[in-house]
Biopython code that builds the backbone (N, CA, C, O; Angstrom):
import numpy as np
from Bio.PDB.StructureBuilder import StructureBuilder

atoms = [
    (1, "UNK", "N", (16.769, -46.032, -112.211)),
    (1, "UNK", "CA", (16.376, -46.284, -110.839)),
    (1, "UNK", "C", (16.166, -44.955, -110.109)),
    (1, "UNK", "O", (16.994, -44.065, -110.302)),
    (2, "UNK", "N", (15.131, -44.743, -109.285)),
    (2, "UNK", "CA", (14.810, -43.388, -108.864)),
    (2, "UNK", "C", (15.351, -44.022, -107.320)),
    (2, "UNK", "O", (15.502, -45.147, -106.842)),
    (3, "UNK", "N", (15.564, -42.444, -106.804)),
    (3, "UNK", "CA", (16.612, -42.291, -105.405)),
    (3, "UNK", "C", (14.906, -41.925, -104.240)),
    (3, "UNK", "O", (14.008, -41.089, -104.331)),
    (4, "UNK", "N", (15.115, -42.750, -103.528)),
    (4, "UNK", "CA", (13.915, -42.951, -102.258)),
    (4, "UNK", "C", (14.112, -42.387, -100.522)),
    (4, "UNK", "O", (15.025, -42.471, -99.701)),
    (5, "UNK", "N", (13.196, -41.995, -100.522)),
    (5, "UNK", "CA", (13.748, -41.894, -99.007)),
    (5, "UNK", "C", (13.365, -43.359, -97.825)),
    (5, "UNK", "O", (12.234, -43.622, -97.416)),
    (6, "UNK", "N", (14.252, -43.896, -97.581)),
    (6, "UNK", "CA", (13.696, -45.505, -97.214)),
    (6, "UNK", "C", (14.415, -45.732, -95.673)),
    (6, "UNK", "O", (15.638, -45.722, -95.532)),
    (7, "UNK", "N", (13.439, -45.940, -94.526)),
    (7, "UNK", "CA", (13.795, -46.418, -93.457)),
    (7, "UNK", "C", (14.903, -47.059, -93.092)),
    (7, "UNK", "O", (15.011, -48.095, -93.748)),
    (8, "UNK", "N", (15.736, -46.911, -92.371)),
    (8, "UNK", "CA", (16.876, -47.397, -92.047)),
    (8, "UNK", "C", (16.756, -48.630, -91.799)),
    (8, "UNK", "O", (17.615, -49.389, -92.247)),
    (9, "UNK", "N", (15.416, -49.268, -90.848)),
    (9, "UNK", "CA", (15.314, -50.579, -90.765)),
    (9, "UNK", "C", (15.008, -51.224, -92.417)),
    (9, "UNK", "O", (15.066, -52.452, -92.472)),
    (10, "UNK", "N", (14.732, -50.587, -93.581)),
    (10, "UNK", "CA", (14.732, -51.989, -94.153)),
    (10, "UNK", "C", (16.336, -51.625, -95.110)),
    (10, "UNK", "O", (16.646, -52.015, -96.236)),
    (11, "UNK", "N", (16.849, -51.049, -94.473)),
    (11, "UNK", "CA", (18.539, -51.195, -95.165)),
    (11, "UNK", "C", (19.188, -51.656, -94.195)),
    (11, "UNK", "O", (20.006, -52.379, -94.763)),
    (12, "UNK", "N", (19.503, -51.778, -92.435)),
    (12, "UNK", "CA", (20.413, -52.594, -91.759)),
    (12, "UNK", "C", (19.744, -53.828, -91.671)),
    (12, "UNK", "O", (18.543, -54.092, -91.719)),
    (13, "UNK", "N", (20.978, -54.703, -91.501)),
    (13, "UNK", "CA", (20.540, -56.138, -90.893)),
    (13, "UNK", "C", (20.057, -56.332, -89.592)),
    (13, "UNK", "O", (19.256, -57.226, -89.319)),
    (14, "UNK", "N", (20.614, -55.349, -88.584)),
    (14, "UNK", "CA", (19.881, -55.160, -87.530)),
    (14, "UNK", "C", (20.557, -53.694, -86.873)),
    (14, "UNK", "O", (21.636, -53.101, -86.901)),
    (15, "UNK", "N", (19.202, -53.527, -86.276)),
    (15, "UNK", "CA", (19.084, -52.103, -85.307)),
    (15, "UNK", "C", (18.930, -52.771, -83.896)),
    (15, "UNK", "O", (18.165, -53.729, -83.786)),
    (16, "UNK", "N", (19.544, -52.357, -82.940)),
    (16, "UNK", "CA", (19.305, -52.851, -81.460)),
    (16, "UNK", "C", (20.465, -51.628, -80.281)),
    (16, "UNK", "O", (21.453, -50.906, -80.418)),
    (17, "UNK", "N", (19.624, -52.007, -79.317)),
    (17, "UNK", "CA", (20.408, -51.207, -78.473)),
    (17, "UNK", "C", (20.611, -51.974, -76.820)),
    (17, "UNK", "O", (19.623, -52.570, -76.393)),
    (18, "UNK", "N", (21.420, -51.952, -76.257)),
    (18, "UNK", "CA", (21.758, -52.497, -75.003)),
    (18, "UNK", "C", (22.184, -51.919, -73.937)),
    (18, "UNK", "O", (22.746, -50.840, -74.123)),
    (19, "UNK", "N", (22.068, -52.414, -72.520)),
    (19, "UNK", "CA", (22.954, -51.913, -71.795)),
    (19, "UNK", "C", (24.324, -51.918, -71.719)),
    (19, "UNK", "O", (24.886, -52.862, -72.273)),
    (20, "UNK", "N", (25.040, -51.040, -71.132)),
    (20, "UNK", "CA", (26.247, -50.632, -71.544)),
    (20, "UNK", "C", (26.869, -50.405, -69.880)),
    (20, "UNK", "O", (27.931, -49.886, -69.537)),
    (21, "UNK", "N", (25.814, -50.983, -69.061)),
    (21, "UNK", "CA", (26.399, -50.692, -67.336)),
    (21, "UNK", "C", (25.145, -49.576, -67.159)),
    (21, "UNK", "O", (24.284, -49.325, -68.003)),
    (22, "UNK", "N", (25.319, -48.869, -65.576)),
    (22, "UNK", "CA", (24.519, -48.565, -64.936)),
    (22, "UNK", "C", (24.004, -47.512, -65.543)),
    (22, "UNK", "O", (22.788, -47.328, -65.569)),
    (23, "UNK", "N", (24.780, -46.780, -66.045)),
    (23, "UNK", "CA", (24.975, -45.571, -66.854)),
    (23, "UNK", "C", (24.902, -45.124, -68.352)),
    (23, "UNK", "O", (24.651, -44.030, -68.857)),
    (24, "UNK", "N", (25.142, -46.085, -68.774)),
    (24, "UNK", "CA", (25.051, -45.769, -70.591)),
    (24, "UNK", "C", (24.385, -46.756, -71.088)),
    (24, "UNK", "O", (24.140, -47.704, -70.343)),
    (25, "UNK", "N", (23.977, -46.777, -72.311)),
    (25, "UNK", "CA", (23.324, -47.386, -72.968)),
    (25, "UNK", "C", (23.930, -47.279, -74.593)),
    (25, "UNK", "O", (24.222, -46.222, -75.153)),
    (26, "UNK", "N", (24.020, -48.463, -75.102)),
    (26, "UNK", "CA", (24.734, -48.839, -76.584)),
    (26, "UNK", "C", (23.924, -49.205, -77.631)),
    (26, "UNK", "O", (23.308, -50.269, -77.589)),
    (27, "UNK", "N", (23.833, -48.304, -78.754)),
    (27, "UNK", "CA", (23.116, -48.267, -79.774)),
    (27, "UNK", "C", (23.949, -49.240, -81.203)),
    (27, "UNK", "O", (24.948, -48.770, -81.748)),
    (28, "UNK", "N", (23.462, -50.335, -81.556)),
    (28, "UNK", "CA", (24.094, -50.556, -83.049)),
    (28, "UNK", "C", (23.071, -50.636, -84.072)),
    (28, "UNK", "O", (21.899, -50.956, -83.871)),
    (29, "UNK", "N", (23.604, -50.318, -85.207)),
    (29, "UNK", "CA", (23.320, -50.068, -86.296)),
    (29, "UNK", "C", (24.160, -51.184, -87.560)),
    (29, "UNK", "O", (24.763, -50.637, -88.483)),
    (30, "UNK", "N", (24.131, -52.233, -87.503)),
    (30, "UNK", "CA", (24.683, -53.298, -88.562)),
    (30, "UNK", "C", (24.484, -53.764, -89.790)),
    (30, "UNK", "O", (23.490, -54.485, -89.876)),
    (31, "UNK", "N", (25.316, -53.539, -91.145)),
    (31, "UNK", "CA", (24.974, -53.668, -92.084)),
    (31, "UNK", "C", (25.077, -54.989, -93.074)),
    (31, "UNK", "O", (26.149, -55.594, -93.051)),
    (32, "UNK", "N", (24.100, -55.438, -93.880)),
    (32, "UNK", "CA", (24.515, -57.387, -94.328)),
    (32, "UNK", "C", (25.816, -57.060, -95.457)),
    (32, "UNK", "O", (26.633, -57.962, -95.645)),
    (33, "UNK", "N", (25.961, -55.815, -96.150)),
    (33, "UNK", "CA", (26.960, -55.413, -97.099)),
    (33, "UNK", "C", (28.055, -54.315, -96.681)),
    (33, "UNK", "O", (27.696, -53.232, -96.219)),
    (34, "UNK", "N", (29.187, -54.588, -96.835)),
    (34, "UNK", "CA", (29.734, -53.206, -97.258)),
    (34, "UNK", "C", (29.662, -52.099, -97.967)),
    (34, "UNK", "O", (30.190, -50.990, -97.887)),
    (35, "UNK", "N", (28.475, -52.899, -99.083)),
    (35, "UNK", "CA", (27.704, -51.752, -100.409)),
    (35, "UNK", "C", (27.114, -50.828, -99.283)),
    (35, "UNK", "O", (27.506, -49.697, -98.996)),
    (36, "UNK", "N", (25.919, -51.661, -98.604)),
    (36, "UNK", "CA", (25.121, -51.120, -97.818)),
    (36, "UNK", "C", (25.933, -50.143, -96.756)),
    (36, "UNK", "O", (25.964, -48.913, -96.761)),
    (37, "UNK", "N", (26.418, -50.830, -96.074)),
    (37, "UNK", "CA", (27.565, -49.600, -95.079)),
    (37, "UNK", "C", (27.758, -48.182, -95.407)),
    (37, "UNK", "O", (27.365, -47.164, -94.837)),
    (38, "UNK", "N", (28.720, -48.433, -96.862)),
    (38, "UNK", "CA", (29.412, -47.133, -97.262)),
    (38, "UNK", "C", (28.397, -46.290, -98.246)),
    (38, "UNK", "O", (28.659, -45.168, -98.677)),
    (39, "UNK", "N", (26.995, -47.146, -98.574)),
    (39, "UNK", "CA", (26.156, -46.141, -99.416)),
    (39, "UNK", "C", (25.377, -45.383, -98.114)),
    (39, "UNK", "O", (24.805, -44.321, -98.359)),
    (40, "UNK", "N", (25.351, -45.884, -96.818)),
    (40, "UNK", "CA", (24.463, -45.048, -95.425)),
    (40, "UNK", "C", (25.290, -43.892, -95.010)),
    (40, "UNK", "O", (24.965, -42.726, -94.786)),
    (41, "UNK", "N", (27.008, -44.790, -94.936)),
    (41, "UNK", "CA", (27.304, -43.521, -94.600)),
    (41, "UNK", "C", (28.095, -42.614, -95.651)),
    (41, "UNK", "O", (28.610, -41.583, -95.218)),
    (42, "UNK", "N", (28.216, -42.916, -96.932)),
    (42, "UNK", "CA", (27.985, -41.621, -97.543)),
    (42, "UNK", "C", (26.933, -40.817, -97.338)),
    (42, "UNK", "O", (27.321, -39.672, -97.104)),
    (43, "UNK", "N", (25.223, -40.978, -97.321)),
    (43, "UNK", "CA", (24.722, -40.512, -97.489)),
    (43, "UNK", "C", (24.437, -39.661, -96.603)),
    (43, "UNK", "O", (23.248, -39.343, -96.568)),
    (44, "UNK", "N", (25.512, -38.895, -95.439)),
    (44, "UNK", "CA", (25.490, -38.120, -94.237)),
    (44, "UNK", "C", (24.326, -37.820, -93.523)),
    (44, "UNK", "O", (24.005, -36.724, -93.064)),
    (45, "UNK", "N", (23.602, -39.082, -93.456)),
    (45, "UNK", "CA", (22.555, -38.605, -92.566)),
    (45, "UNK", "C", (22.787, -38.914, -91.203)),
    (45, "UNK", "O", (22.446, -37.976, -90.483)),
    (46, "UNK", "N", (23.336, -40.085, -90.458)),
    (46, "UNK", "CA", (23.284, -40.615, -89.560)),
    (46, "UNK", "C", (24.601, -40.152, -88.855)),
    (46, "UNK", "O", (25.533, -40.956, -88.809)),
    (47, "UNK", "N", (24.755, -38.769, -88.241)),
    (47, "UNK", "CA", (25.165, -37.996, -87.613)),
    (47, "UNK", "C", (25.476, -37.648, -86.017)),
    (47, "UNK", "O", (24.586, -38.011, -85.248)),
    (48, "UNK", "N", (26.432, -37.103, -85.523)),
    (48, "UNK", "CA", (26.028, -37.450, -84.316)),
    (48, "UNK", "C", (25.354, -36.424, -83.413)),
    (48, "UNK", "O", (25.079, -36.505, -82.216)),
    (49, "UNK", "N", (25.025, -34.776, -84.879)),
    (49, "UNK", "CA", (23.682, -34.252, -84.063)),
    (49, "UNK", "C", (22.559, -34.822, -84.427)),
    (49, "UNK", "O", (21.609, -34.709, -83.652)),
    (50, "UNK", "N", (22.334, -35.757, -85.992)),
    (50, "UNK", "CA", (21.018, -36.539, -85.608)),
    (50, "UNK", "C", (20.774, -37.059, -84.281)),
    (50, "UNK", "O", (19.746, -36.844, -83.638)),
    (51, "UNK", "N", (21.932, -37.873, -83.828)),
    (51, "UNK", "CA", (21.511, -38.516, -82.466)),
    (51, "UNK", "C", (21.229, -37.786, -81.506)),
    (51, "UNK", "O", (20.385, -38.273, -80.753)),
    (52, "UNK", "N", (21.624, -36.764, -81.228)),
    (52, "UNK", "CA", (21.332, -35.596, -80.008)),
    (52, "UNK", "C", (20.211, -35.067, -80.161)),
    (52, "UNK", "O", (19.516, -34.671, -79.225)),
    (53, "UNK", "N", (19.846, -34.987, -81.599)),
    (53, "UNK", "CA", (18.290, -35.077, -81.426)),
    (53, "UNK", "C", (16.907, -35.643, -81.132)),
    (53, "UNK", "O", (15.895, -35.217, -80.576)),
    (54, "UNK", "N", (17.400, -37.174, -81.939)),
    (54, "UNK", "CA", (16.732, -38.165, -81.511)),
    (54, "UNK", "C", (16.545, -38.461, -80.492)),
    (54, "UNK", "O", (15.388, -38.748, -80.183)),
    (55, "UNK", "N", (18.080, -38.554, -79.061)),
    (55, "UNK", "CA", (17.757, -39.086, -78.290)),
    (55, "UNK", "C", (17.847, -37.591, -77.108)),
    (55, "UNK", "O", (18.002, -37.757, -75.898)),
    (56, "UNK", "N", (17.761, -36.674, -77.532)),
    (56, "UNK", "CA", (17.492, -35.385, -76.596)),
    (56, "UNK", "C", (18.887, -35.164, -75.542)),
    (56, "UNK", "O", (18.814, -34.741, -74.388)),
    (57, "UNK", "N", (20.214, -35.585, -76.294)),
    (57, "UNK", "CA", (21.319, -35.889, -75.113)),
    (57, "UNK", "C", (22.548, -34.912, -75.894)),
    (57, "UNK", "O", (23.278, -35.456, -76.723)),
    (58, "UNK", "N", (22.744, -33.207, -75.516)),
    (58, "UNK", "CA", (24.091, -32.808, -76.238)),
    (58, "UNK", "C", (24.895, -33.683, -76.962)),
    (58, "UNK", "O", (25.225, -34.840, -76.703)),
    (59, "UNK", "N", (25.212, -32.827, -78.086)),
    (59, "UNK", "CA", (26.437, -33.956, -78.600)),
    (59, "UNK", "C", (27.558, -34.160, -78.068)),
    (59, "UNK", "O", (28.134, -35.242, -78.188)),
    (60, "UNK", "N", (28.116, -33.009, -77.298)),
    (60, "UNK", "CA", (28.916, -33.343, -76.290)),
    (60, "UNK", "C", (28.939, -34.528, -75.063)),
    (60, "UNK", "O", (29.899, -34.845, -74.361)),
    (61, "UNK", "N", (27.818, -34.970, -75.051)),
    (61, "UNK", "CA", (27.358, -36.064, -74.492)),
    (61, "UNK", "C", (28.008, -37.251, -74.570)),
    (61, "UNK", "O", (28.668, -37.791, -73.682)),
    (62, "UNK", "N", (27.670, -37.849, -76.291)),
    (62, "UNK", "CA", (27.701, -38.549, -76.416)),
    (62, "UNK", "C", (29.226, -38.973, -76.508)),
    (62, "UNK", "O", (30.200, -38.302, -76.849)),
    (63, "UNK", "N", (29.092, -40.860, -75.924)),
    (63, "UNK", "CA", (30.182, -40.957, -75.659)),
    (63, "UNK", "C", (31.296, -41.574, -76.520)),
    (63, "UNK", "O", (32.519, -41.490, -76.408)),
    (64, "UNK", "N", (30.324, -42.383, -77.639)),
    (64, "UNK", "CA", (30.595, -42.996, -78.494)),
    (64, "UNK", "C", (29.981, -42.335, -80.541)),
    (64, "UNK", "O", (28.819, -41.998, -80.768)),
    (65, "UNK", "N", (30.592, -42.331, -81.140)),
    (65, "UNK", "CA", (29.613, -42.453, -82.293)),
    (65, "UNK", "C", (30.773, -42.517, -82.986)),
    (65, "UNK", "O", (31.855, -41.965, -82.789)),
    (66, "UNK", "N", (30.273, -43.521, -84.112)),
    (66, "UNK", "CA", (31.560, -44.248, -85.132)),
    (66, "UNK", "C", (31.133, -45.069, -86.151)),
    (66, "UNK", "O", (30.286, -45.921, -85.882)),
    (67, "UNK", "N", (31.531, -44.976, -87.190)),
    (67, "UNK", "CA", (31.829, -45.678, -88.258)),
    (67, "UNK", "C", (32.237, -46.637, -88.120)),
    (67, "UNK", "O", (32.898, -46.289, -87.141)),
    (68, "UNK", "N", (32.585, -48.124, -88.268)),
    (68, "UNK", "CA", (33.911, -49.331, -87.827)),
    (68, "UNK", "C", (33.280, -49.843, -89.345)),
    (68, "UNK", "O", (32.102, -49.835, -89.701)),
    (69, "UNK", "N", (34.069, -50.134, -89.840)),
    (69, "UNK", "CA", (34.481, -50.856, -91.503)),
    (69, "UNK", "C", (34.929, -51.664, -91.383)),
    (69, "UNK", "O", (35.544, -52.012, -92.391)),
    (70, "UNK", "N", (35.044, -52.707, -90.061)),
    (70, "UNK", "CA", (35.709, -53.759, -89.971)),
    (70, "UNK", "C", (34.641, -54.848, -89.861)),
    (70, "UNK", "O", (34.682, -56.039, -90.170)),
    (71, "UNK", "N", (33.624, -54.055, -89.304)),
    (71, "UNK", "CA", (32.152, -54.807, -88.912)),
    (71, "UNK", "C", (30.900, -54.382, -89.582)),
    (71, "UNK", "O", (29.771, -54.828, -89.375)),
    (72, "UNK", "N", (31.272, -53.419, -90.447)),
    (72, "UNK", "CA", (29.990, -52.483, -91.274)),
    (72, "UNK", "C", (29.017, -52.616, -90.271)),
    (72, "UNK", "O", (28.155, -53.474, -90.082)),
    (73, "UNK", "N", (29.361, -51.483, -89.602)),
    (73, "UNK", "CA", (28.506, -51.281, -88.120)),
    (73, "UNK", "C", (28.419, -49.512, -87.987)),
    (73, "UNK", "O", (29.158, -48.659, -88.479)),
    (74, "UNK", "N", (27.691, -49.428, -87.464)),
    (74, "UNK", "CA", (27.539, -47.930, -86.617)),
    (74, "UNK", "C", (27.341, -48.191, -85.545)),
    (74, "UNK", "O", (26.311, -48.805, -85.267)),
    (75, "UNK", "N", (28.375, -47.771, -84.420)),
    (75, "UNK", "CA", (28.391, -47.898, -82.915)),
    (75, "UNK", "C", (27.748, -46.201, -82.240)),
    (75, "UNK", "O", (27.693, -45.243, -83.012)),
    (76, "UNK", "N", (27.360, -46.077, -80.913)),
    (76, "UNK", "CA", (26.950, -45.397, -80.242)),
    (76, "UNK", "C", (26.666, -45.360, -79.094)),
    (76, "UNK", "O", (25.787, -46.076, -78.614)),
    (77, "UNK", "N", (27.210, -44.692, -78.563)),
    (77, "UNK", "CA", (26.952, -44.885, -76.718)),
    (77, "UNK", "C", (26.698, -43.907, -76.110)),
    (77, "UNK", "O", (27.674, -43.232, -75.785)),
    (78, "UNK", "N", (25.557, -43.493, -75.768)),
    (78, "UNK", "CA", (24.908, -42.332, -74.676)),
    (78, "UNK", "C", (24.467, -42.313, -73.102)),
    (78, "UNK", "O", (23.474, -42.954, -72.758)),
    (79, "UNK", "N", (24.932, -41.855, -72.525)),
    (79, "UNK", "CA", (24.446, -42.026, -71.174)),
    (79, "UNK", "C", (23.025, -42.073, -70.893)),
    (79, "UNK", "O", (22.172, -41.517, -71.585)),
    (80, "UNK", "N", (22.790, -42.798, -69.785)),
    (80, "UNK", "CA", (21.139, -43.174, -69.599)),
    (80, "UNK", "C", (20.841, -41.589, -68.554)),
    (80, "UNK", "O", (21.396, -40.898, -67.700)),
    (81, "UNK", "N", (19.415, -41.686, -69.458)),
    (81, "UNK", "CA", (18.338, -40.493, -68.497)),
    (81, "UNK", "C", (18.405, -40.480, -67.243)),
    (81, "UNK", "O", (18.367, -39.515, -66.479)),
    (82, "UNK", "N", (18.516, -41.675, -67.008)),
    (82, "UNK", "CA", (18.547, -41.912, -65.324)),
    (82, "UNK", "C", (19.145, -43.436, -65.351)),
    (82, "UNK", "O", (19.188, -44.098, -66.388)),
    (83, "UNK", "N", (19.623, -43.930, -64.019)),
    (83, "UNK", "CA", (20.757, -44.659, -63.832)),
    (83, "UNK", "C", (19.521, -46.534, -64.012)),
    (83, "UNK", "O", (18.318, -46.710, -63.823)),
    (84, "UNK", "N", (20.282, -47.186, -64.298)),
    (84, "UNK", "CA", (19.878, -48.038, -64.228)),
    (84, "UNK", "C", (18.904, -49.292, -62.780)),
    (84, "UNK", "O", (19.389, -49.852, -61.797)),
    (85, "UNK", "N", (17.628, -49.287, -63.250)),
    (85, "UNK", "CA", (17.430, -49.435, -61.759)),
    (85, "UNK", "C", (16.785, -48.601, -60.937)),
    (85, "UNK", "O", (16.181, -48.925, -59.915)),
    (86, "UNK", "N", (16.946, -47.239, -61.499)),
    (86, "UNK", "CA", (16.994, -46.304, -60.702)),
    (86, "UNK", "C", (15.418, -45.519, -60.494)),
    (86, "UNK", "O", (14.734, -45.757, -61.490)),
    (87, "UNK", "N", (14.854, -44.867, -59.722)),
    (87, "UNK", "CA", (13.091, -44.376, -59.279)),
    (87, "UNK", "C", (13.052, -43.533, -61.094)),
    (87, "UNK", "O", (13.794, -42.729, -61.660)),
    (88, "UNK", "N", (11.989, -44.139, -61.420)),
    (88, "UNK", "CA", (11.640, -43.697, -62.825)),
    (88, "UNK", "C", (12.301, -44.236, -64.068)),
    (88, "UNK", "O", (11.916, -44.021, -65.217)),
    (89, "UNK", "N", (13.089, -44.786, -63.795)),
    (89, "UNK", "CA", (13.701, -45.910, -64.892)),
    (89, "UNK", "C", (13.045, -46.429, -65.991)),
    (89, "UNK", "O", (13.316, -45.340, -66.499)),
    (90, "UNK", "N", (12.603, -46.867, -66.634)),
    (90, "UNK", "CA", (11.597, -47.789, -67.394)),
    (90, "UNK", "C", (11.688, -48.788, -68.092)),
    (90, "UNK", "O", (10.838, -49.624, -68.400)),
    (91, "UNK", "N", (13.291, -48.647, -68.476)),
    (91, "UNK", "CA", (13.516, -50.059, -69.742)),
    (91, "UNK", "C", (15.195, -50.372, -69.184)),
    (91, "UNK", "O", (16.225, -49.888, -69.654)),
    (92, "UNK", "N", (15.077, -51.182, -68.222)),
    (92, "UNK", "CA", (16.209, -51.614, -67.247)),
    (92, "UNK", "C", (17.619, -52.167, -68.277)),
    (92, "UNK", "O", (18.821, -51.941, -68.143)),
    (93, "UNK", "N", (16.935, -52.896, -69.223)),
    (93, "UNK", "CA", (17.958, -53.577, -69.954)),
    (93, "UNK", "C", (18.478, -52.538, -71.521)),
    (93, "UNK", "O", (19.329, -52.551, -72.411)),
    (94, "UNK", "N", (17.446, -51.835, -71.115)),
    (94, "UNK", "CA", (17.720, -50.637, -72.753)),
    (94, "UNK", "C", (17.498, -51.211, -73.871)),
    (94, "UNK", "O", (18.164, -51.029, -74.890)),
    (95, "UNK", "N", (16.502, -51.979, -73.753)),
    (95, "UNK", "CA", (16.136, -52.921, -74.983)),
    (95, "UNK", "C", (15.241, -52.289, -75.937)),
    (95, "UNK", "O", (15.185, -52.837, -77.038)),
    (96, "UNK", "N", (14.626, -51.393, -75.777)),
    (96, "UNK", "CA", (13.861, -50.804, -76.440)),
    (96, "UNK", "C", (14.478, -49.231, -76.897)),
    (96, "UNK", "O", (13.806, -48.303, -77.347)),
    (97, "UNK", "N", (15.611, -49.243, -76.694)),
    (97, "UNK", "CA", (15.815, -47.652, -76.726)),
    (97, "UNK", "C", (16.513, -47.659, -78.218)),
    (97, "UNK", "O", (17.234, -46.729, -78.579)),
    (98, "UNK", "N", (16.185, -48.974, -79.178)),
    (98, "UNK", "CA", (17.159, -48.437, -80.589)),
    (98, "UNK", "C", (15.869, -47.571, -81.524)),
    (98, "UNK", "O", (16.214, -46.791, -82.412)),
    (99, "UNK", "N", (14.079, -47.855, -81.150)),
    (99, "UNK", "CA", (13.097, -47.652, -82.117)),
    (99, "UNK", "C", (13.573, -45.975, -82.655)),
    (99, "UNK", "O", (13.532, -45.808, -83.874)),
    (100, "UNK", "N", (13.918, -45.023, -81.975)),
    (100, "UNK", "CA", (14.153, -44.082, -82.656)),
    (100, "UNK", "C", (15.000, -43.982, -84.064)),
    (100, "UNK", "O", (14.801, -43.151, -84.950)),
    (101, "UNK", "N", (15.824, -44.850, -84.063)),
    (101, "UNK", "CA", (16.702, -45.388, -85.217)),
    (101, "UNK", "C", (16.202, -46.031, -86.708)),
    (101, "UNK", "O", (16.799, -45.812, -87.762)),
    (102, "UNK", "N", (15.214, -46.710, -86.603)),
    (102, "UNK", "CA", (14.652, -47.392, -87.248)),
    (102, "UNK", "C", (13.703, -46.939, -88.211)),
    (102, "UNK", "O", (13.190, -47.659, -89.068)),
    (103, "UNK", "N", (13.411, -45.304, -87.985)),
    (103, "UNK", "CA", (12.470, -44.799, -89.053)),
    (103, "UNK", "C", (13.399, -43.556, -89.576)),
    (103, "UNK", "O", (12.855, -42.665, -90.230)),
    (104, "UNK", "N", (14.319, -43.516, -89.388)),
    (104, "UNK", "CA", (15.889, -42.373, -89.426)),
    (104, "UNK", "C", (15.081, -42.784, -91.568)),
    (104, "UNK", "O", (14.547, -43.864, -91.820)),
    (105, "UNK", "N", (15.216, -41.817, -92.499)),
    (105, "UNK", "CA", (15.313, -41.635, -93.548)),
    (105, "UNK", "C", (16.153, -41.629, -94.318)),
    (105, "UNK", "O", (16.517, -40.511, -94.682)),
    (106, "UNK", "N", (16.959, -43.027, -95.020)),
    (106, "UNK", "CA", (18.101, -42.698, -95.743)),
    (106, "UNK", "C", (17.856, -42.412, -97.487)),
    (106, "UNK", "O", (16.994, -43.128, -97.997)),
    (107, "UNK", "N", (18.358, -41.703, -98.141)),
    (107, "UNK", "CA", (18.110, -41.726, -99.810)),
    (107, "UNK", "C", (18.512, -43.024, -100.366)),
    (107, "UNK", "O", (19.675, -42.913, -100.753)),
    (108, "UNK", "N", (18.062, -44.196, -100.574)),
    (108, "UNK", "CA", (18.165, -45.004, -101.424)),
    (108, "UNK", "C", (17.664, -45.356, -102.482)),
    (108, "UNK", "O", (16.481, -45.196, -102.780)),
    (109, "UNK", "N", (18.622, -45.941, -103.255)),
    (109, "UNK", "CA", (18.362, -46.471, -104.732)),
    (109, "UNK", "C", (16.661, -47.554, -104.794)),
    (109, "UNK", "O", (16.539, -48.724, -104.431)),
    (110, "UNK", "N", (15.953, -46.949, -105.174)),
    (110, "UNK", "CA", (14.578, -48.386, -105.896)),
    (110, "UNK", "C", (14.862, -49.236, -106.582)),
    (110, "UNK", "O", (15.228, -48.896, -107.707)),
    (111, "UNK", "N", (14.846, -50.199, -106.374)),
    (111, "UNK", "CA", (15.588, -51.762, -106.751)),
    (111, "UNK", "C", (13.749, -51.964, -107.295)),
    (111, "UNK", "O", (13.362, -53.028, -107.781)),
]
sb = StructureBuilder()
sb.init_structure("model")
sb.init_model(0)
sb.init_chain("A")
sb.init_seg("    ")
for serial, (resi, resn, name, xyz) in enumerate(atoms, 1):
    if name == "N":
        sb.init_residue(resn, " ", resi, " ")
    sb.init_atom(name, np.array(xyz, "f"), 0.0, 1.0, " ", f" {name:<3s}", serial, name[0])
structure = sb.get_structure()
C-alpha cells in the first residue's frame, strides 16, 4: 500500500465550525474510527501553528486546541476577527469558517 497525501475531509466524519458566543468561534474536526483519530494525529500535521496559519490568529491566541480520545475529535477555539454582529462581520453564525480545514494534507495509507 503506498502512503498518500489525502484531504482531511475525506478522512473525518465531519469538519464544521460554530459559534462559540460573540467572540470566538469553534472549530471540530471528528473522526468515524479511533484507527482514523490516532493515525491523524500521529501523523503531526494538525498543529496548533498549522492553525495560526490557516486562520492568521498567533498561537498564543488560540484558545482551545486538543486532542479528546473520548470523542476522536479535534477541538479548537479562536477568537473572531471581529465581534459577532459586528460593522464588517460576514458569517454571523461561523458556519463557514471550518473550509480552511478540509484541504489540510494528511499522509495516508491507499486502500
Amino acid at each position: 500500500m503506498a502512503i498518500v497525501d489525502t484531504p482531511l475531509s475525506a478522512i473525518a466524519k465531519v469538519i464544521r465550525s460554530k459559534n462559540a458566543g460573540p467572540f470566538e468561534i469553534t472549530l471540530d474536526i471528528v473522526f468515524k474510527t479511533k484507527e482514523d483519530f490516532e493515525a491523524v494525529r500521529k501523523s503531526g500535521v494538525i498543529t496548533k501553528e498549522l492553525v495560526s496559519q490557516l486562520y492568521n490568529v498567533p498561537t498564543q491566541n488560540i484558545i482551545t486546541f486538543g486532542f479528546f480520545d473520548l470523542v476522536n475529535a479535534v477541538k479548537i477555539t479562536l477568537p473572531r476577527p471581529r465581534p459577532q454582529g459586528g460593522v464588517g462581520e460576514t458569517d454571523m453564525h461561523a458556519a463557514q469558517q471550518h473550509v480552511p480545514l478540509q484541504e489540510i494534507r494528511v499522509p495516508w495509507e491507499a486502500q
